[in-house]
N, C-alpha and C positions, 0 to 999 in steps of 0.2 A: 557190548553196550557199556558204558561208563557208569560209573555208581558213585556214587557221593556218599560218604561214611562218618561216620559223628558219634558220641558217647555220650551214654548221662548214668543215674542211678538207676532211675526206675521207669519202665517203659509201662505205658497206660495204653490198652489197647480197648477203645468205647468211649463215646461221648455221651453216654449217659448221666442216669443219677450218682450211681456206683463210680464209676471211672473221674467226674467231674469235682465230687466232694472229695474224694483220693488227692487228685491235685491240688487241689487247693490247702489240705492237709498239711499235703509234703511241702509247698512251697512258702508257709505259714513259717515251717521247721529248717528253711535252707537245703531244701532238698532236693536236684535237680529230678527232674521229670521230664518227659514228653508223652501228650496225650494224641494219638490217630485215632479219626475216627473216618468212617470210609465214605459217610454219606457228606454232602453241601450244608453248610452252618443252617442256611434257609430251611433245607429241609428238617435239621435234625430239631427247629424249635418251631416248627408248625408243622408237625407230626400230632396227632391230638393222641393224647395218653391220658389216662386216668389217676387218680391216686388221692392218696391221703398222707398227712404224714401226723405222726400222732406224736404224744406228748415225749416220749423218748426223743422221736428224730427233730422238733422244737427245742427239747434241751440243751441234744448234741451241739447243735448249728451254734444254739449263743454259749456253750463254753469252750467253743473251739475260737470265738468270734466271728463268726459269720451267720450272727442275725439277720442281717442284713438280705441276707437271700430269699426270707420269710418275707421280705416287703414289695409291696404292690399287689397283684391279682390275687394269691393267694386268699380264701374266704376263711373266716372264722368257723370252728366246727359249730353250726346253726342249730333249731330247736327243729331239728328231723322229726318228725311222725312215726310211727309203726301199725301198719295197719293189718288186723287179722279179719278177715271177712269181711271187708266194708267199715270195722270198728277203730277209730283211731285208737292208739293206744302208745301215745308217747312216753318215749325215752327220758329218765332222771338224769339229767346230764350236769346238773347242778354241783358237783365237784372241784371244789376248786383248784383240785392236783389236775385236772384235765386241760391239756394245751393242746388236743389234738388241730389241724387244718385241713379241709380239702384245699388241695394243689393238683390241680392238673399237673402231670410228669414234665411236659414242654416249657411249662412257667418254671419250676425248677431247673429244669436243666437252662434255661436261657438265663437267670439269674446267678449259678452259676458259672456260666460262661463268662459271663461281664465282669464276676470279681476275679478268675484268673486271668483272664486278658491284661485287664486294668493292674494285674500286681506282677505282670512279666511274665507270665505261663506260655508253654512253648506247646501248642495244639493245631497241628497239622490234619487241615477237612480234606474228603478225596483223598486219602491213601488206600488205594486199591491193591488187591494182589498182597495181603500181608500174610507173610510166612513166620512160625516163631522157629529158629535153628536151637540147636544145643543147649537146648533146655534142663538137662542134665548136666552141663558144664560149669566152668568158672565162670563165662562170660557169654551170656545166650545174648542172639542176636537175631534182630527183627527188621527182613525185608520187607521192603512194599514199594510204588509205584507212586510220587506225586501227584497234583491234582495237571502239572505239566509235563508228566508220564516220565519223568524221571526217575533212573533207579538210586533208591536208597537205602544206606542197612548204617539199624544203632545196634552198638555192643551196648550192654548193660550189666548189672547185678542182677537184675531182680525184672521181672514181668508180670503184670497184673490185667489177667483176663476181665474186663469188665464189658466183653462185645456181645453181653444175652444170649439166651437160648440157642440159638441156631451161627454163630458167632466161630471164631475160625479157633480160639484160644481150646477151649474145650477138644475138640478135633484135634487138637494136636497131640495129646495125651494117649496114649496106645490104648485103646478098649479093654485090655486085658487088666491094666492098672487104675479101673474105675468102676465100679460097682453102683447100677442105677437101680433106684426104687422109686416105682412108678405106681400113680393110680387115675384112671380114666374113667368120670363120673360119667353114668346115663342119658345126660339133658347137656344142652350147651345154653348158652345166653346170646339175643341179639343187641345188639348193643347199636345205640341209635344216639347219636349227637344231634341236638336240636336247638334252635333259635329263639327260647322262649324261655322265660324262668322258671326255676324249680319250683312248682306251688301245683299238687300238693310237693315237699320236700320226704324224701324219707323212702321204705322199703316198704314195700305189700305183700302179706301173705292169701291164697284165694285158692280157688278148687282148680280154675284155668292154673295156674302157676306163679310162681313169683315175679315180682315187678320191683324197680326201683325207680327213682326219679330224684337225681343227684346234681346239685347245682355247680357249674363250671366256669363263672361267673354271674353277674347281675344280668344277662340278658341272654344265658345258655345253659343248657340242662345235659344230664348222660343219663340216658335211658335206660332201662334193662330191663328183655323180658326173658321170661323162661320159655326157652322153645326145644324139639327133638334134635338131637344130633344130625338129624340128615336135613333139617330145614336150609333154605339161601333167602338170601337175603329178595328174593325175585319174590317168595311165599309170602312175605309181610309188605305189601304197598302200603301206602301212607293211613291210610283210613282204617287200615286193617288195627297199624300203631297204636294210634290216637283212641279207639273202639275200645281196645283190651284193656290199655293201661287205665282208662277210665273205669273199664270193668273191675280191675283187678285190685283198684283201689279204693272203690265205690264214692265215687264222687268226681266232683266236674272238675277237668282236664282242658286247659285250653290249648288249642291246636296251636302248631307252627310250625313254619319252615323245618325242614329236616334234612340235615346237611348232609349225615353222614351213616350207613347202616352196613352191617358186618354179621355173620357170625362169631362167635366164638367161643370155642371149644377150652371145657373146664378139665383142666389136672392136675395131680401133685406129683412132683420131682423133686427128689434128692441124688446128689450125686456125690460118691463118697471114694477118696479121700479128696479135699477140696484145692488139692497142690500134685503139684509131680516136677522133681528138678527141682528149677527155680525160677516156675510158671507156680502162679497162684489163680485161684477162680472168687469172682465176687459176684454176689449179686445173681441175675439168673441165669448166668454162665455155670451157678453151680443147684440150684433151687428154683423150682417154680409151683406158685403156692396160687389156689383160685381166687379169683376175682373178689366173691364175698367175705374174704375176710379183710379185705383193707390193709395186706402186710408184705405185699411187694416192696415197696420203698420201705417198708422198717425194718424187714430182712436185709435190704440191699445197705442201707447206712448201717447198720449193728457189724456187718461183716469189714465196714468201710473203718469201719473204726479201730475195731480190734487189728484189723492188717495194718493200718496206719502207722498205728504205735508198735507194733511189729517191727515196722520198718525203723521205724524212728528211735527204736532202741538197738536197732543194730548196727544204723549207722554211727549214731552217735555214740555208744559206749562199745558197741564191738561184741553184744551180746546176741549171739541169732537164738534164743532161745523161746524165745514168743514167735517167733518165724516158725520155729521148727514144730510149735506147737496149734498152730494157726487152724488148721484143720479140725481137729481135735476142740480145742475153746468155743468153735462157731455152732459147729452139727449141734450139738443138744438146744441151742439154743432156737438151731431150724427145726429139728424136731418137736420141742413144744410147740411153736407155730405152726408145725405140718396137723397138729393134734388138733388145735385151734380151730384152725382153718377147715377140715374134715368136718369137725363136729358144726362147726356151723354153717356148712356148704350143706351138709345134709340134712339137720333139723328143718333148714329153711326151707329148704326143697320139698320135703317129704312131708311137713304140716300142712300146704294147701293140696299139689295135684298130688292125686295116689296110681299115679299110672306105673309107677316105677317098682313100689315098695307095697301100696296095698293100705290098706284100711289102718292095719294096726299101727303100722310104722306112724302113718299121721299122728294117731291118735299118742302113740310113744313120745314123737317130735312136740304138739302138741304141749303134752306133761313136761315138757323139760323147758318148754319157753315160760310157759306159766310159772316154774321153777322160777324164774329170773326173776320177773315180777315180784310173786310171794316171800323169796329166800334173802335176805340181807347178804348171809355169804357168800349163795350163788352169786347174783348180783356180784359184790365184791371180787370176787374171782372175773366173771365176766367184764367188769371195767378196766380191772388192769390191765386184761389182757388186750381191752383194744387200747389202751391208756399205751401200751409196749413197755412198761414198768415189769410185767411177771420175768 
């Protein structure tokens, strides 16, 4: 079969948040790039994703200059509720260092997409079958298959895994040269897209379990309930939804359309060292942090950043030395977030249902939320860390 063969610097494998902000980085800096990504443009921006992006990845955008990304659907972080037994008990959000946004993942990434396009970025959808070769070498190179099943392989310098969890970049790294740390919580969350606005807006604590109800526009909500791990989505019909999350929040819930319903399963992953060659891992190609902490996307840009200038100081002055440090610079600062994120997957959990942990642990979980409340510093600790400042 015929191959067609081509060069750049840096080879982007994912068209996500991670791989998409990367690009645009490099070619901000004159930096050739090509970004694959396997799935149809269509699909990869009406995929529905969750996210937040908080006052860190706000900052990043506008001193790279690409504010601009931030514009359109993106929602202002709103006056959310917290509710413990039926008791509203809202959040001080009144900080004027706070710039956090809910952004659905697909509105980023498609805003995204439109300012590499528009600035000359070279992003190939449907590239199936991607191999990464001699990753170890001077010059690794990345097969794959057009979206016109054509074969084709780029040499490169450099390779930037940004294809998620289950993603070929990671895979390719021998098992022996990776050390995972893993933790599989008790409960998983259903996660329910719906046609209706977020009101109430905000998180629920209750004895049935946690609930959220998360606005994804002016005329769509992301639901979450706490349910067993072995629950389907066949166990929660509509009525069931609408029943609990009313329950769970005590107070009136109006119904609606419900588009979309899922399990999904809560865990933490780290994967350590976060390179091997001259393959690098970003984003949840190398980390996967639960749902309730809101720091998927601030992990993914914080890593997006630091490898950036990585690059961008070793093409330009000839120094790999933040390259070679790359690994090393990122993990502690996934680590405090894996902390993060634990501690507040499990306070939340474990203060309304006690099926998991038992009477004490609420009452433990409990004393640490009222903590927040009562504590000036707790608090303080607690905003920065979803601020993505700590």
């Amino acid at each position: 079969m015929t191959e067609t063969s081509a060069q750049t610097t840096v080879v982007i494998v994912g068209a996500g948040v991670a791989g998409l902000t990367l690009g645009n980085f490099l070619l901000r800096n004159d930096i050739d790039c090509v970004v694959l990504e396997k799935h149809p443009r269509a699909y990869v921006e009406g995929r529905q994703r969750a996210g937040t992006i908080d006052s860190f990845g706000v900052r990043m955008f506008r001193e790279w200059g690409l504010e601009e990304v931030l514009e359109g659907d993106p929602i202002p972080d709103s006056e959310g509720g917290f509710y413990i037994d039926g008791e509203a008990m809202p959040l001080d959000m009144e900080d004027d260092d706070h710039e956090s946004l809910y952004c659905p993942q697909q509105v980023l990434v498609r805003n995204l997409t439109d300012v590499f396009l528009r600035e000359g970025g070279d992003l190939r959808y449907q590239a199936a079958d991607v191999s990464l070769e001699d990753i170890t070498g001077e010059r690794p190179r990345v097969r794959f298959r057009d979206a016109d099943g054509t074969a084709q392989a780029i040499d490169c310098d450099i390779v930037a895994g940004c294809d998620g969890f289950h993603g070929v970049s990671r895979r390719t790294i021998p098992a022996s040269a990776l050390t995972e740390y893993a933790h599989e919580y008790p409960y998983s969350w259903l996660s329910v897209l719906a046609a209706v606005p977020a009101k109430p807006s905000g998180m629920a604590i209750h004895s049935l379990g946690l609930a959220g109800m998360i606005p994804r526009g002016p005329h769509a909500s992301r639901i979450y309930l706490q349910c067993r791990v072995d629950d389907t989505p066949e166990q929660w019909p509509d009525e069931r939804i609408w029943s609990e999350l009313e329950a769970r929040f005590g107070t009136a819930v109006s119904a609606g359309e419900i588009i979309d319903k899922r399990i999904v399963p809560l865990r933490s992953v780290v994967f350590d060292p976060m390179s091997y060659g001259k393959l690098y891992l970003l984003g949840d190609a190398a980390h996967i942090v639960p749902p309730m902490s809101a720091k998927g996307i601030h992990l993914a840009l914080h890593d997006t950043e630091v490898f950036a200038r990585a690059v961008i100081r070793q093409v330009k002055e000839g120094d790999p030395s933040l390259l070679g440090s790359y690994s090393e610079t990122c993990l502690p600062h996934i680590w405090n977030y894996q902390a993060f994120a634990t501690w507040i997957t499990d306070v939340m959990h474990n203060a309304g249902f006690t099926g998991y942990e038992g009477e004490f642990r609420k009452q433990i979980a409990r004393a640490e939320l009222q903590r927040q409340f009562a504590s000036e510093a707790a608090n303080k600790l607690f905003s920065e860390l979803t601020a993505g400042t700590n």
